[in-house]
C-alpha positions as a Markdown table, in Angstrom:
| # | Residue | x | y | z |
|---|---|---|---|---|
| 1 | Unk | 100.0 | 153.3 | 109.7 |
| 2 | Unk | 103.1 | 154.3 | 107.3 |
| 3 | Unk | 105.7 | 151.1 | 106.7 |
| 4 | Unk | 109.0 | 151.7 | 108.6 |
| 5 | Unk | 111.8 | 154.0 | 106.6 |
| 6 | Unk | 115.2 | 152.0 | 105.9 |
| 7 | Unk | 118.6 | 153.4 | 105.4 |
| 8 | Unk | 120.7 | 149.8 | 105.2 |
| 9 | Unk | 120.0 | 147.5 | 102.6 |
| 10 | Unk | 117.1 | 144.4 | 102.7 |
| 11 | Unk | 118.1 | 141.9 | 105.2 |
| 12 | Unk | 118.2 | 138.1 | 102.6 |
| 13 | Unk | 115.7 | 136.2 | 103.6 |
| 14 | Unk | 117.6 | 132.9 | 103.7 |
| 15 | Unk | 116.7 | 129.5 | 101.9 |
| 16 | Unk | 115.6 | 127.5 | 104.5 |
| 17 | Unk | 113.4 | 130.0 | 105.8 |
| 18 | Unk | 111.8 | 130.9 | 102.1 |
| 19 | Unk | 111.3 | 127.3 | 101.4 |
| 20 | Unk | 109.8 | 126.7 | 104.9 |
| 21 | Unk | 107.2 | 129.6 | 103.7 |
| 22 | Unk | 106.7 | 128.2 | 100.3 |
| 23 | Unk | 106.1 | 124.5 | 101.3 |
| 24 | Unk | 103.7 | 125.9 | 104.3 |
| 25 | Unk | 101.4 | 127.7 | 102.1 |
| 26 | Unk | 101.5 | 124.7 | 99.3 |
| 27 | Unk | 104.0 | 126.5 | 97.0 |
| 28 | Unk | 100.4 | 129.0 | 96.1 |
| 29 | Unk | 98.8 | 132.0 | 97.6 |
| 30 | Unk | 98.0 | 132.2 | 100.8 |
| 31 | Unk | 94.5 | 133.9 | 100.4 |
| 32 | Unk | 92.0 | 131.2 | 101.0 |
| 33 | Unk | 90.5 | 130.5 | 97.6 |
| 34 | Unk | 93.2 | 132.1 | 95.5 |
| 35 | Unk | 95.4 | 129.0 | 94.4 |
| 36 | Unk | 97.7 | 131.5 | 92.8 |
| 37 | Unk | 101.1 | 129.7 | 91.7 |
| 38 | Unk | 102.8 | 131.8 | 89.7 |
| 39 | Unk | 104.4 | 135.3 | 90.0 |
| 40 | Unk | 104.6 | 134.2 | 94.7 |
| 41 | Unk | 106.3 | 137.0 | 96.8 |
| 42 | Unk | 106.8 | 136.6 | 100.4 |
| 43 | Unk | 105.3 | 139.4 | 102.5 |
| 44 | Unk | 106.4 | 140.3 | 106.1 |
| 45 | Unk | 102.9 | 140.4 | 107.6 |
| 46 | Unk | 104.1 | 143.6 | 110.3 |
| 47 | Unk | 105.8 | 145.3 | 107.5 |
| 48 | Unk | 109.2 | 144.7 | 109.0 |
| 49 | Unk | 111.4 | 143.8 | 106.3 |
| 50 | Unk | 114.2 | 143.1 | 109.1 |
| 51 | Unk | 111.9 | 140.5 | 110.7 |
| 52 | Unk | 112.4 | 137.4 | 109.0 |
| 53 | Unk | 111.2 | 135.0 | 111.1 |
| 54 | Unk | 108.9 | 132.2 | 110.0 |
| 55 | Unk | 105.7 | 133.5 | 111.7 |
| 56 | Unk | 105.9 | 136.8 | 110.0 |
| 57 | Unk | 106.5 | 135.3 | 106.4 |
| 58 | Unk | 103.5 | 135.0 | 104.2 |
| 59 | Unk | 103.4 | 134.1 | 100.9 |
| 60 | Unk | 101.4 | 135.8 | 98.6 |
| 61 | Unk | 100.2 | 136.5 | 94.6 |
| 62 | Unk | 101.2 | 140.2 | 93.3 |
| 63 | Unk | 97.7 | 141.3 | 93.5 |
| 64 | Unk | 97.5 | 140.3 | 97.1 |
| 65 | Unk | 100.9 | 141.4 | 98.1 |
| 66 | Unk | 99.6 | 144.8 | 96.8 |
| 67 | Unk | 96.7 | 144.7 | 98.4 |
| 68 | Unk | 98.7 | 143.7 | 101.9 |
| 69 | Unk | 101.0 | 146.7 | 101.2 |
| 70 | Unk | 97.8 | 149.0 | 100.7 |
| 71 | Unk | 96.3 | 147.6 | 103.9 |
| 72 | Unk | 93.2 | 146.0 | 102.1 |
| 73 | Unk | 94.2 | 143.3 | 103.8 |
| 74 | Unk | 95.7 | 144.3 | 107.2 |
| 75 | Unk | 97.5 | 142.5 | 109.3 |
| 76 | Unk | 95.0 | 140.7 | 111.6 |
| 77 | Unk | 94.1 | 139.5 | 108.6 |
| 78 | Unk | 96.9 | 138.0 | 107.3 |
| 79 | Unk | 97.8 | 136.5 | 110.8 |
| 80 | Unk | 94.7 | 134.4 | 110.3 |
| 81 | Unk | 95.3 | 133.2 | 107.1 |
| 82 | Unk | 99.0 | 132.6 | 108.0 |
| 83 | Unk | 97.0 | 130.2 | 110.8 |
| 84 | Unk | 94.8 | 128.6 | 109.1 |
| 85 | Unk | 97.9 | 127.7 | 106.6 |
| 86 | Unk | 99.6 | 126.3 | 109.8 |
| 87 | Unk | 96.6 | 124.3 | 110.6 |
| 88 | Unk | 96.4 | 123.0 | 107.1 |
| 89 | Unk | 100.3 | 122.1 | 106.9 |
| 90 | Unk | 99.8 | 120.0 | 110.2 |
| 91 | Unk | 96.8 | 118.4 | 109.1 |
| 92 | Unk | 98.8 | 117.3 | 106.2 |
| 93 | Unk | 101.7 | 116.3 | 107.7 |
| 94 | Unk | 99.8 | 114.1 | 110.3 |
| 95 | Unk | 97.7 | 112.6 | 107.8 |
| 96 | Unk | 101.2 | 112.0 | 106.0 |
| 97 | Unk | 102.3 | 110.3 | 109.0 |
| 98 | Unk | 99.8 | 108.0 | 109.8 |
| 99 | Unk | 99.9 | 106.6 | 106.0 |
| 100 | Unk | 103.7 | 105.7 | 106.8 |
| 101 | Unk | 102.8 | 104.2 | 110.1 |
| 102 | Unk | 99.9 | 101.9 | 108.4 |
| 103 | Unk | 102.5 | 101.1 | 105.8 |
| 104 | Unk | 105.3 | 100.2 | 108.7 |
| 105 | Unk | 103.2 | 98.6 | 111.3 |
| 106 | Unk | 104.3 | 95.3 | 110.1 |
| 107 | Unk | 107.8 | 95.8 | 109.7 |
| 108 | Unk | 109.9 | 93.9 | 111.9 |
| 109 | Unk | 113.2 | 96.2 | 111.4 |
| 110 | Unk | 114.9 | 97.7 | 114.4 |
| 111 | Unk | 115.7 | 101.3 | 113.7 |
| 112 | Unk | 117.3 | 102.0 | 117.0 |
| 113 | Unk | 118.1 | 99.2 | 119.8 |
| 114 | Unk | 116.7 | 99.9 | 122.9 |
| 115 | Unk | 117.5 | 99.0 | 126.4 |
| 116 | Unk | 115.0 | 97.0 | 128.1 |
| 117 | Unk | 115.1 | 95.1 | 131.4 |
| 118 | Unk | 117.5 | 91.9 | 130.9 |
| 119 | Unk | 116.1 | 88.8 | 131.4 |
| 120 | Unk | 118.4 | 87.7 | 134.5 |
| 121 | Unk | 118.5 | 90.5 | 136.7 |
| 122 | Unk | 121.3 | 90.7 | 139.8 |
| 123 | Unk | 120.2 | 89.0 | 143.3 |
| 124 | Unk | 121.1 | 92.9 | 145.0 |
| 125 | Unk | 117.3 | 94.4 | 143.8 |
| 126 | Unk | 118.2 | 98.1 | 143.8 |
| 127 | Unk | 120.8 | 97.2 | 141.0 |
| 128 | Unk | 118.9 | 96.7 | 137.4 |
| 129 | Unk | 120.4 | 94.8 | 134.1 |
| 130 | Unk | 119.4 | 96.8 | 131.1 |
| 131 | Unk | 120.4 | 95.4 | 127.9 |
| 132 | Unk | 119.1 | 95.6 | 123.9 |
| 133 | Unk | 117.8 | 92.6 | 122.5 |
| 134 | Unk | 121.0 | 90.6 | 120.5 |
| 135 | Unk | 119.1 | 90.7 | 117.3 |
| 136 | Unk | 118.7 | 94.8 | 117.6 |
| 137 | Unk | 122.2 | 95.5 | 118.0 |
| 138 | Unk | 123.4 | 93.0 | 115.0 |
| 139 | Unk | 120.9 | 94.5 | 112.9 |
| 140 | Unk | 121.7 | 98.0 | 113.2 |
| 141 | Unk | 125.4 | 97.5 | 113.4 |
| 142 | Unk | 124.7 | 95.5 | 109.9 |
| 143 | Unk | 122.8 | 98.8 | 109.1 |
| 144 | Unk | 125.4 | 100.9 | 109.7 |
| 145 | Unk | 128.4 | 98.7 | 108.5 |
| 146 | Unk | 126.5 | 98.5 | 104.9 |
| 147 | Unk | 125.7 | 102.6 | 104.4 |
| 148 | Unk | 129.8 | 103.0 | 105.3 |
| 149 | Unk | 130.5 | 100.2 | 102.6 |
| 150 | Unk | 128.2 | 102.2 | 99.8 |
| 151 | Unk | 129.5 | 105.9 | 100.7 |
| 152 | Unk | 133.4 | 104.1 | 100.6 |
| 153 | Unk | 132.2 | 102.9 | 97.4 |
| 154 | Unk | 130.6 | 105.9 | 95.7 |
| 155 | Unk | 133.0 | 108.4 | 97.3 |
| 156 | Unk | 130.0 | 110.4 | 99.4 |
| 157 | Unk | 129.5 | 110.9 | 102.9 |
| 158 | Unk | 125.8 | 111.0 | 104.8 |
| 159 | Unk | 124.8 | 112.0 | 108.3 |
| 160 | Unk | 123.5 | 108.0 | 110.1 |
| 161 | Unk | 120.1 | 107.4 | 111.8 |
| 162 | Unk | 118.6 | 111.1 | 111.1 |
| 163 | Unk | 115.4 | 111.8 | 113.3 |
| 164 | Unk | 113.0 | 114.7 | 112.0 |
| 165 | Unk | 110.0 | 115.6 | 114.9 |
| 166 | Unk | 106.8 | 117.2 | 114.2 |
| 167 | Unk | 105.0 | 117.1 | 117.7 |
| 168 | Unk | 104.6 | 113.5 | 118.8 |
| 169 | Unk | 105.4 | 112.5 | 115.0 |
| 170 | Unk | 108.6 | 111.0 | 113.8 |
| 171 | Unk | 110.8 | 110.3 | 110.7 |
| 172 | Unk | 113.4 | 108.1 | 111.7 |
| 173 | Unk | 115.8 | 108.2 | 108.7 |
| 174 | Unk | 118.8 | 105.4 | 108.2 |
| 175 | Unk | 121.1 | 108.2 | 106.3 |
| 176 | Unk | 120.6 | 110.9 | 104.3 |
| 177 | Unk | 123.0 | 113.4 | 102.4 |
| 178 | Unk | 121.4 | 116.7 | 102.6 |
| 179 | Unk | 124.1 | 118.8 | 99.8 |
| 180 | Unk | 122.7 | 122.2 | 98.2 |
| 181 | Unk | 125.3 | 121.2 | 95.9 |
| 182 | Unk | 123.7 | 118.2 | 94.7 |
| 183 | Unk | 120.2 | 118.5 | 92.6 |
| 184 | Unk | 118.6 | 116.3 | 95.1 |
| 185 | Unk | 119.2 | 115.0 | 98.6 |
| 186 | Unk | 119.9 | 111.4 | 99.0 |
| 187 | Unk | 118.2 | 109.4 | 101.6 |
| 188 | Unk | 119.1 | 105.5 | 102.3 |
| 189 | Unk | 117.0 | 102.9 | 103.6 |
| 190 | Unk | 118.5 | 99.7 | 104.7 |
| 191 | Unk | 116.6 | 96.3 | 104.7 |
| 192 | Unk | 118.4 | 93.2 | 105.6 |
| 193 | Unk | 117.0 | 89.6 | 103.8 |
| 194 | Unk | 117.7 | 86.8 | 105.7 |
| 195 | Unk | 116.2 | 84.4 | 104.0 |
| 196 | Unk | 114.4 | 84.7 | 99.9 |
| 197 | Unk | 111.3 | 85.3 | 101.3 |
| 198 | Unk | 111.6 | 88.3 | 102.8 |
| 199 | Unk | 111.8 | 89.7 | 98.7 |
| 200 | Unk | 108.9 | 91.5 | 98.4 |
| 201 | Unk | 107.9 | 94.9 | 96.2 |
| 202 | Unk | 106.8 | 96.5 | 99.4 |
| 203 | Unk | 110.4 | 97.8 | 100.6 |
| 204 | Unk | 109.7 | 100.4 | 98.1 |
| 205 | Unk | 106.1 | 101.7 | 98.8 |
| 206 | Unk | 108.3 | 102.3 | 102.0 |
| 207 | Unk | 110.7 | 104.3 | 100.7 |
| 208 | Unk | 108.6 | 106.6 | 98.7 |
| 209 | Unk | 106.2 | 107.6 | 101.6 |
| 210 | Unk | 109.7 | 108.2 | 103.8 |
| 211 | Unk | 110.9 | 110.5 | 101.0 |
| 212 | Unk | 107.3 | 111.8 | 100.4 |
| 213 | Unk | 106.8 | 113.2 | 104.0 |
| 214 | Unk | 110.9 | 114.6 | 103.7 |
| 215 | Unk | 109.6 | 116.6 | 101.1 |
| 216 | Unk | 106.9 | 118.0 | 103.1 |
| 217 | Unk | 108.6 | 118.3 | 106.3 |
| 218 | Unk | 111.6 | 120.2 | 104.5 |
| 219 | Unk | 110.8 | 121.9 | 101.3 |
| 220 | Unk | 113.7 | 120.2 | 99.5 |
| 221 | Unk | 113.4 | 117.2 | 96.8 |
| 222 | Unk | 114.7 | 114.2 | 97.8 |
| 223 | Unk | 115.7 | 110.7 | 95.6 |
| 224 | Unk | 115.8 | 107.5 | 97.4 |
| 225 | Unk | 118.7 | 104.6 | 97.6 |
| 226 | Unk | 117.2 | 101.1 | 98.8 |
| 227 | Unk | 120.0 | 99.4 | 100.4 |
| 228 | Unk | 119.3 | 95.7 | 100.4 |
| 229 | Unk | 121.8 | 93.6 | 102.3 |
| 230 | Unk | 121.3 | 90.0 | 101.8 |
| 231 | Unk | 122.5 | 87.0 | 103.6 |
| 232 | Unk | 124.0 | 85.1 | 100.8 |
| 233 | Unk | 123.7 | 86.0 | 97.0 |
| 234 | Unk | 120.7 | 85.8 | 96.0 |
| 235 | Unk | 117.9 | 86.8 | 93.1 |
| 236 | Unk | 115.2 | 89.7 | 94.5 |
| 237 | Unk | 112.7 | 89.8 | 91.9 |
| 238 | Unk | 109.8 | 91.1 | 93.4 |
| 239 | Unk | 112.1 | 94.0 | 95.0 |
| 240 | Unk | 113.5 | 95.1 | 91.8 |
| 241 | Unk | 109.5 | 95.0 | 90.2 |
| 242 | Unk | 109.0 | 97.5 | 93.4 |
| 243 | Unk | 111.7 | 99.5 | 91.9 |
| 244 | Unk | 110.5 | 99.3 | 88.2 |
| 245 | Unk | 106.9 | 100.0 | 89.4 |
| 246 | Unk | 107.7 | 103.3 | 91.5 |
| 247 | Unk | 106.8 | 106.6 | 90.7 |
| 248 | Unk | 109.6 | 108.0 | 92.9 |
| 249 | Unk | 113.3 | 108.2 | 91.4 |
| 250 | Unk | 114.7 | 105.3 | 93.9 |
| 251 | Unk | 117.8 | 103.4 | 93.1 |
| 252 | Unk | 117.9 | 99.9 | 94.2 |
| 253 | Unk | 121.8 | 98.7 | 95.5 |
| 254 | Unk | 122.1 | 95.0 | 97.0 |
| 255 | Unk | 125.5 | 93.6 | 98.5 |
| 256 | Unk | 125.6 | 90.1 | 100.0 |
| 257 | Unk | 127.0 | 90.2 | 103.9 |
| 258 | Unk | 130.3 | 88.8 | 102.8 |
| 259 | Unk | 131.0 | 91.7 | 100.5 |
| 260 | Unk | 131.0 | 94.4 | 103.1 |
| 261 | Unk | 132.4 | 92.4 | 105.6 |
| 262 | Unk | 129.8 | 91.7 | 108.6 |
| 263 | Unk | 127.4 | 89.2 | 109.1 |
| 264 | Unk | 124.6 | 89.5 | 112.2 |
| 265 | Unk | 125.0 | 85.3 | 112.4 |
| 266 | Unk | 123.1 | 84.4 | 115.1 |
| 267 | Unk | 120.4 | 86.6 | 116.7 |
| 268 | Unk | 119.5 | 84.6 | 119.8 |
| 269 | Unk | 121.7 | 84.7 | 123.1 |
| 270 | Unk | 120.8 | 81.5 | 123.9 |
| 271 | Unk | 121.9 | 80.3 | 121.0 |
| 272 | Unk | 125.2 | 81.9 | 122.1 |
| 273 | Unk | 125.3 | 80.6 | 125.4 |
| 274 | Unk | 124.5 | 77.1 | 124.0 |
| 275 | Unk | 127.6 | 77.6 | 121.7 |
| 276 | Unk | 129.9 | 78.0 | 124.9 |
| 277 | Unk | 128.4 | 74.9 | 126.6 |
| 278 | Unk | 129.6 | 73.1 | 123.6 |
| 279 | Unk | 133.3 | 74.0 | 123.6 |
| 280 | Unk | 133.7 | 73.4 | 127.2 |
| 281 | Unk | 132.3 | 69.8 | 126.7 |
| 282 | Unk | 135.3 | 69.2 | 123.8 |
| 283 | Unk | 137.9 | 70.7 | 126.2 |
C-alpha cells in the first residue's frame, strides 16, 4: 500500500507528545533486541504523518525506520512491538511505585486531610459530622504556609499538592514548578520536625524515588528542594548527611516555624477543649 500524498506542510509533533514516545520506548529502539540509542526517529506506525497521537508514535533506529517505510516491518508489526513497549513501561512504572510505597509505609505525614466520621455525632441519626483529624489540617496548612514563604523568598511560583495517576497508582506531589524555561523542573517536599528526633537521612531516599518516578511518568528531568520546617531552631545532621550522600541533585532548605509565621501548636482537640475549660474556671 503506497503512503498518503501531502500538499501542506508536516504537522510538529509537539514536545510532550515526542518525550512521551521517547521515555515509553526507554529513550532506544523499539525493535525488541535492538537497544539502538543514537540516530532515534519517530515513525507514525499507519503512515499518517497527520496522526500524531501517542498510539501511532513509535520510535525507531534509521535502519528500522527504513525498513518500517519499506514495509519489512508492516504495521501489525509494529503495533505489537508498540505493545509490548506499553507493557514494559507499566511494568516499570508499577514496580517504581511499589519501591516508593515500601519506602513511605512508615511515614506518618498527611499529604491531604481527609474527612472522616467525627467522634460526637448529632442525636438527629440521618444528620452525620464529618470532620479531618486537627493534626491533618495544622500540618498541611504548615505545608502550605512554608512552600508560600520559600517561592516569596526566591521569587518563583509552583502549582500546590500536584497528583499524577497511573491506574490505581499515585504521586501525590507537595509543589512542583514545571517551566520549559528552566533546565529542570523543581519539585518540593515538605517535612515538618517536631521534635530532634525526627532528623533522620531518610527524608531524602524519599525525595529521590518521588523525583525518580517524575521522571519516568513525564519524560522531563526534575531536581529536588527538601523543605524542612522545624519547630524551634535546631541542628539536623543526619538530614543534611542524607543530602551530602544523594545521588540526586536535591537542595536542602530549613526555616524554623517562627520564621514563616505559623506554628501547628497543639495537634489534639482535646487538648483544645481542655484549654477552654481552663479559662472559664479563671473567669
Amino acid at each position: 500500500m503506497s503512503e498518503k500524498k501531502y500538499d501542506t506542510p508536516r504537522p510538529t509533533i509537539t514536545a510532550e507528545i515526542r518525550r512521551a514516545v521517547e521515555v515509553e520506548s526507554g529513550h532506544s529502539c523499539a525493535i525488541k533486541g535492538c537497544n539502538e540509542h543514537t540516530y532515534l526517529e519517530i515513525h507514525h506506525i499507519d503512515h499518517n504523518r497527520e496522526n500524531n497521537t501517542l498510539d501511532n508514535l513509535i520510535l525507531l533506529c534509521d535502519k528500522h525506520h527504513k525498513m518500517a517505510h519499506a514495509n519489512v516491518i508492516d504495521r501489525k508489526a509494529l503495533k505489537e512491538y508498540k505493545k509490548l513497549l506499553i507493557a514494559s513501561y507499566d511494568s516499570l512504572l508499577l514496580e517504581r511505585f511499589d519501591q516508593l510505597e515500601e519506602l513511605l509505609k512508615n511515614d506518618s505525614k498527611v499529604s491531604q486531610p481527609e474527612l472522616k466520621q467525627a467522634e460526637k455525632q448529632p442525636i438527629n441519626e440521618n444528620i452525620k459530622k464529618l470532620a479531618p483529624k486537627r493534626h491533618e489540617i495544622l500540618y498541611f496548612a504548615l505545608t502550605h504556609v512554608a512552600i508560600a514563604y520559600y517561592e516569596k523568598e526566591q521569587n518563583i511560583y509552583f502549582e500546590h499538592q500536584v497528583e499524577f495517576v497511573h491506574g490505581t497508582d499515585r504521586l501525590l506531589l507537595d509543589a512542583i514548578r514545571q517551566d520549559d524555561d528552566l533546565e529542570v523542573d523543581l519539585i518540593i517536599d515538605v517535612h515538618y520536625f517536631r521534635k530532634s528526633y525526627m532528623d533522620a537521612p531518610v527524608y531524602t531516599s524519599w525525595l529521590e524515588k518521588k523525583i525518580e518516578l517524575y521522571e519516568l511518568l513525564t519524560g522531563r528531568k526534575a531536581k529536588g528542594i527538601l523543605l524542612i520546617i522545624t519547630g524551634k531552631s535546631m541542628n539536623i545532621p543526619l538530614t543534611k548527611e542524607g543530602i551530602d550522600s544523594c545521588t540526586r541533585d536535591i537542595d536542602l532548605k530549613v526555616y524554623s516555624c517562627k520564621e514563616i509565621g505559623f506554628h501547628p501548636g497543639a495537634v489534639s482537640a482535646a487538648m483544645f477543649a481542655s484549654n477552654l475549660k481552663e479559662v472559664n474556671k479563671t473567669e
